[in-house]
BAMI-723476 format. One record per residue (C-alpha): residue in three letters; x, y, z. Coordinates in steps of 0.1 Angstrom, whole numbers, padded with zeros to 4 digits, always signed. Layout:
REM BAMI-723476
ALAXYZ;...
This chain:
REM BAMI-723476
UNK-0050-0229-0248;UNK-0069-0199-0261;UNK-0071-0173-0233;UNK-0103-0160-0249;UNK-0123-0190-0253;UNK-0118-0190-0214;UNK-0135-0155-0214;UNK-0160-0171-0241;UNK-0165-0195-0212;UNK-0168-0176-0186;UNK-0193-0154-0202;UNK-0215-0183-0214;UNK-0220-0192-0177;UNK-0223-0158-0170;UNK-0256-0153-0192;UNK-0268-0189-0193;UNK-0267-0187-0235;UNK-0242-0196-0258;UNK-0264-0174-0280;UNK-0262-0141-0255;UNK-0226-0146-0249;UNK-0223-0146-0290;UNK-0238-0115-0292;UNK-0220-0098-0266;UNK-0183-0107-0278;UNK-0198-0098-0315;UNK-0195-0135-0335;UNK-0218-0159-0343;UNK-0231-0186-0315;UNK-0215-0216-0342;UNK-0181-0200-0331;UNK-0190-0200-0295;UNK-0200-0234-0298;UNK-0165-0243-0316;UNK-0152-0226-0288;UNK-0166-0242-0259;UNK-0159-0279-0280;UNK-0122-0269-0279;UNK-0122-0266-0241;UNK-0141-0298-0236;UNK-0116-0318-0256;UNK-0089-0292-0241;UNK-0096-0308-0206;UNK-0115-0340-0219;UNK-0145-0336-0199;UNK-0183-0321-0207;UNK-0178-0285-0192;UNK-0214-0276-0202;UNK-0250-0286-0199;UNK-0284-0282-0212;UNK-0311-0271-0186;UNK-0341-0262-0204;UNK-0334-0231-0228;UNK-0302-0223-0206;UNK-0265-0236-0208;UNK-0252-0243-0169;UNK-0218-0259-0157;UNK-0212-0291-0151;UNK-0193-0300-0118;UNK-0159-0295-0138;UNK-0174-0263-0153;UNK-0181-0249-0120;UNK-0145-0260-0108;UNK-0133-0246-0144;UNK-0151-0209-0134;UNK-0138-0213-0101;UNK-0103-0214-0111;UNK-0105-0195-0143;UNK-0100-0153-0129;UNK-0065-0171-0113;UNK-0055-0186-0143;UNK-0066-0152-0169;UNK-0046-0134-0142;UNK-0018-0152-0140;UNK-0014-0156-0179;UNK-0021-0116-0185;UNK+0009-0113-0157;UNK+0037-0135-0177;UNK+0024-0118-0206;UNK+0033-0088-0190;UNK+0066-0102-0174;UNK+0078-0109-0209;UNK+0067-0080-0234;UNK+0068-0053-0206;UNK+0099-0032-0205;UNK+0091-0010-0177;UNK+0088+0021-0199;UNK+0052+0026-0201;UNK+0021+0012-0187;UNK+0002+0016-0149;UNK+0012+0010-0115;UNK-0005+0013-0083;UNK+0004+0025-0052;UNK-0009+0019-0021;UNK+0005+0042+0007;UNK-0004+0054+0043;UNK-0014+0091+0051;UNK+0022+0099+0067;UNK+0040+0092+0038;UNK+0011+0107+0012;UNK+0019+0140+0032;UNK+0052+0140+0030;UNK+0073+0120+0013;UNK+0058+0106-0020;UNK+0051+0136-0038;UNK+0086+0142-0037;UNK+0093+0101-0050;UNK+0062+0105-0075;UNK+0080+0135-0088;UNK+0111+0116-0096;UNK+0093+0083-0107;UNK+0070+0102-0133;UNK+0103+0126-0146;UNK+0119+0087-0155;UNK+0092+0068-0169;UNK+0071+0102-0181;UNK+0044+0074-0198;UNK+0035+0057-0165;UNK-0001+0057-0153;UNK-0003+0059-0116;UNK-0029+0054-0094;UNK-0029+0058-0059;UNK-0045+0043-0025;UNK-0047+0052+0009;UNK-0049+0029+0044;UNK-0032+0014+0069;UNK-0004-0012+0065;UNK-0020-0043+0078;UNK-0046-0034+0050;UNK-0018-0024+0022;UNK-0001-0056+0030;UNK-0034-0079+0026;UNK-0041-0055-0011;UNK-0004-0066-0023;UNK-0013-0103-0013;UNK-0044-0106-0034;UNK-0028-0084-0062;UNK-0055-0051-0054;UNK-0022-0031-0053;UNK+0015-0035-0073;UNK+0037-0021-0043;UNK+0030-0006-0009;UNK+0049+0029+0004;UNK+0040+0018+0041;UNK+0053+0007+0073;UNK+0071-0025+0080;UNK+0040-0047+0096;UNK+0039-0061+0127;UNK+0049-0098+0116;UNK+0070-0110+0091;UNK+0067-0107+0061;UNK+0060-0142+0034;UNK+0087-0151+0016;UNK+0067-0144-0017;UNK+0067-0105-0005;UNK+0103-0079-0010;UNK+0109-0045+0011;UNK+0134-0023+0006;UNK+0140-0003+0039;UNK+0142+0039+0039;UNK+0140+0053+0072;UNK+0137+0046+0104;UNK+0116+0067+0126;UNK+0121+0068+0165;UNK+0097+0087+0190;UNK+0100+0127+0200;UNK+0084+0147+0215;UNK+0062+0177+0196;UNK+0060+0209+0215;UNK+0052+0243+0218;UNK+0086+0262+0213;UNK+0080+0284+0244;UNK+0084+0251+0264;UNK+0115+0233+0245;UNK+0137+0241+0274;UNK+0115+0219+0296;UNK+0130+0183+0303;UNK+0105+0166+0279;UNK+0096+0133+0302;UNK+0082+0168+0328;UNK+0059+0178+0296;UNK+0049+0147+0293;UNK+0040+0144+0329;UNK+0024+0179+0334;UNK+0008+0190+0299;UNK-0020+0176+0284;UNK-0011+0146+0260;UNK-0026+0151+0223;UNK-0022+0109+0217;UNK-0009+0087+0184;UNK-0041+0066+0181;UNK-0029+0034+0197;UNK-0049+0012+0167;UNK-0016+0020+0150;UNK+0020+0008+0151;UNK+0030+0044+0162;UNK+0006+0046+0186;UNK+0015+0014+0202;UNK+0055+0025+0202;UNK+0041+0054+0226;UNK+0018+0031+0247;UNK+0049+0010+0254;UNK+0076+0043+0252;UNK+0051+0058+0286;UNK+0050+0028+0302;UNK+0084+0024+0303;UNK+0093+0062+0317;UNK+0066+0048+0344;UNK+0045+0084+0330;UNK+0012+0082+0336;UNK+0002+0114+0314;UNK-0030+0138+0310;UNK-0044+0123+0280;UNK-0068+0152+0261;UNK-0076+0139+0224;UNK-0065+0107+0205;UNK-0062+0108+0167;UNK-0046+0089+0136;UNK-0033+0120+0116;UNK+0000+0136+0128;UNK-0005+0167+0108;UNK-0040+0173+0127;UNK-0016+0162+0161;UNK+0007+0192+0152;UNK-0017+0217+0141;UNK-0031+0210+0179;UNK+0000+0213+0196;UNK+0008+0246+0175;UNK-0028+0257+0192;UNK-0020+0252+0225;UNK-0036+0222+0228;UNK-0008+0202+0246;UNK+0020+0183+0239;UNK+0025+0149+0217;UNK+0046+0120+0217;UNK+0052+0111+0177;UNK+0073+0091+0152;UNK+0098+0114+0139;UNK+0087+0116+0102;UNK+0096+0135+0072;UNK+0066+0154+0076;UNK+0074+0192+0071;UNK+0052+0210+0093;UNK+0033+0236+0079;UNK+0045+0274+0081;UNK+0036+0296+0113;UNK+0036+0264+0134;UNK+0059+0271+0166;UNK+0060+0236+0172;UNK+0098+0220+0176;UNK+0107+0181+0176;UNK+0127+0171+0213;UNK+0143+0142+0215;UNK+0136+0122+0243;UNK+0162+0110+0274;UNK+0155+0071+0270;UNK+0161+0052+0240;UNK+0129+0046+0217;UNK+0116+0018+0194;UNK+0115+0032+0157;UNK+0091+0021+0135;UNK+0107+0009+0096;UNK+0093+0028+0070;UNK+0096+0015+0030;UNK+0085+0000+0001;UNK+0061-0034-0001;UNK+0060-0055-0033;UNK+0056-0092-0042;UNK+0085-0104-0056;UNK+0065-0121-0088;UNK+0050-0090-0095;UNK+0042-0088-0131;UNK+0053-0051-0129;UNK+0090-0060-0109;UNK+0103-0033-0139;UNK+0082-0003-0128;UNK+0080-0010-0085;UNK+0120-0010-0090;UNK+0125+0022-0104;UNK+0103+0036-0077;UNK+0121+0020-0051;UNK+0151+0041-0068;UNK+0132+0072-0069;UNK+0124+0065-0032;UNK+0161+0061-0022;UNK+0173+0091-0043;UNK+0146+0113-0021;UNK+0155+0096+0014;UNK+0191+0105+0009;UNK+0184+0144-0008;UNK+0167+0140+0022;UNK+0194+0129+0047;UNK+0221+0149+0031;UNK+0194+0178+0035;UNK+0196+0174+0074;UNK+0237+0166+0076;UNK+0241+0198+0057;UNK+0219+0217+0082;UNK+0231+0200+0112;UNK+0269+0210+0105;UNK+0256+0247+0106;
């Protein structure tokens, strides 16, 4: 089948004229006429009508337009899946705001130094919302958490770090026993509409602390910047995050053992562009372990 009689199609039903839809793809309405003649003997039923001075679907058109943006996108996909080497072309990235403040510039730095002629685009939300864009095919691949239910068996993930809780505090108070901060200093709290959040909701119940609670907020760079003011203390994921310079705000780890949230990348494993998400999930793991080996090296000092 001819992909672009399909797109003739779809553009005849579009404007309700064989004649419009001529003059829009530039050939004469005989050759859209040809066209739509093909399909019909192509699926051996009537796909188009006559109503007046306008073309409209038949039931099996209708059903044909339905189905039609799946079937053009899955044919440009295995077109994709067999010419495309991973060597040039567009991906796009979906990502939450920890990991576009922290660790993908450093990935994107390596990804675009091996495959210098990739176009990327990026996108910013929440996992549940990442998860449901690589689903429908919004996004290629997903630098997010691990959601909160399993993933389909059409999906991949590639694990990179795992992030337990600590405490963030004001340096002049690290020698406190951090379950007393939590208990006597204002609480600057994870938003609890997110996984991290929820890891603290459950991490206080636990320790039976009942704390102070002052603000509540999704960003953990804004959490920092309000511990570095004075502002109180915070229970947080342990991230990459690098906090910014002239913060005296230090990371305590905390007495009890914590749940850690999974941190990587999302993809479906029939992505047309499998060539391209893989050599970001390499650039990923080169970073995470510079990243690691980074920390062992300082630790040993």
């Amino acid at each position: 089948m001819e992909t672009s009689y399909l797109h003739s199609f779809m553009l005849v039903v579009e404007t309700g004229s064989m004649a419009e839809a001529a003059r829009r793809l530039h050939i004469t309405a005989a050759a859209v006429a040809q066209q739509m003649r093909i399909l019909e003997k192509e699926f051996k039923t009537p796909l188009l009508a006559r109503a007046g001075r306008t073309v409209v679907p038949t039931p099996a058109g209708h059903r044909l337009k339905q189905s039609a943006p799946t079937l053009l996108r899955d044919l440009a996909n295995a077109h994709l899946l067999v010419n495309d080497d991973g060597a040039s072309g567009e991906l796009v990235i979906g990502t939450i705001n920890t990991a576009l403040h922290s660790l993908l510039p450093d990935i994107l730095a390596d990804f675009v130094k091996q495959s210098p002629n990739v176009k990327v685009f990026l996108q910013s939300a929440a996992t549940n919302q990442l998860y449901e864009a690589v689903q429908q095919g919004d996004i290629d691949a997903a630098v997010c958490l691990y959601p909160a239910f399993s993933l389909a068996k059409t999906f991949d993930w590639t694990l990179l770090r795992e992030e337990p809780l600590i405490l963030l505090a004001p340096k002049h108070l690290a020698h406190r026993d951090p379950h007393d901060l939590l208990r006597t200093q204002p609480l600057i709290r994870y938003d609890r509409n997110l996984g991290g959040g929820q890891m603290v909701d459950k991490y206080l119940r636990n320790a039976g602390i009942t704390p102070m609670e002052r603000f509540e907020l999704s960003s953990l760079v804004a959490i920092a910047m309000m511990v570095d003011r004075g502002l109180g203390v915070a229970l947080v994921p342990d991230t990459a995050l690098n906090l910014p310079d002239g913060q005296s705000v230090v990371r305590v780890n905390l007495p009890d053992a914590t749940q850690s949230r999974r941190f990587g990348v999302m993809w479906l494993r029939s992505s047309a562009k499998l060539a391209l998400i893989q050599k970001l999930v390499v650039s990923s793991r080169k970073v995470l372990n510079s990243l690691k080996n980074s920390s062992d090296a300082r630790s040993r000092t």
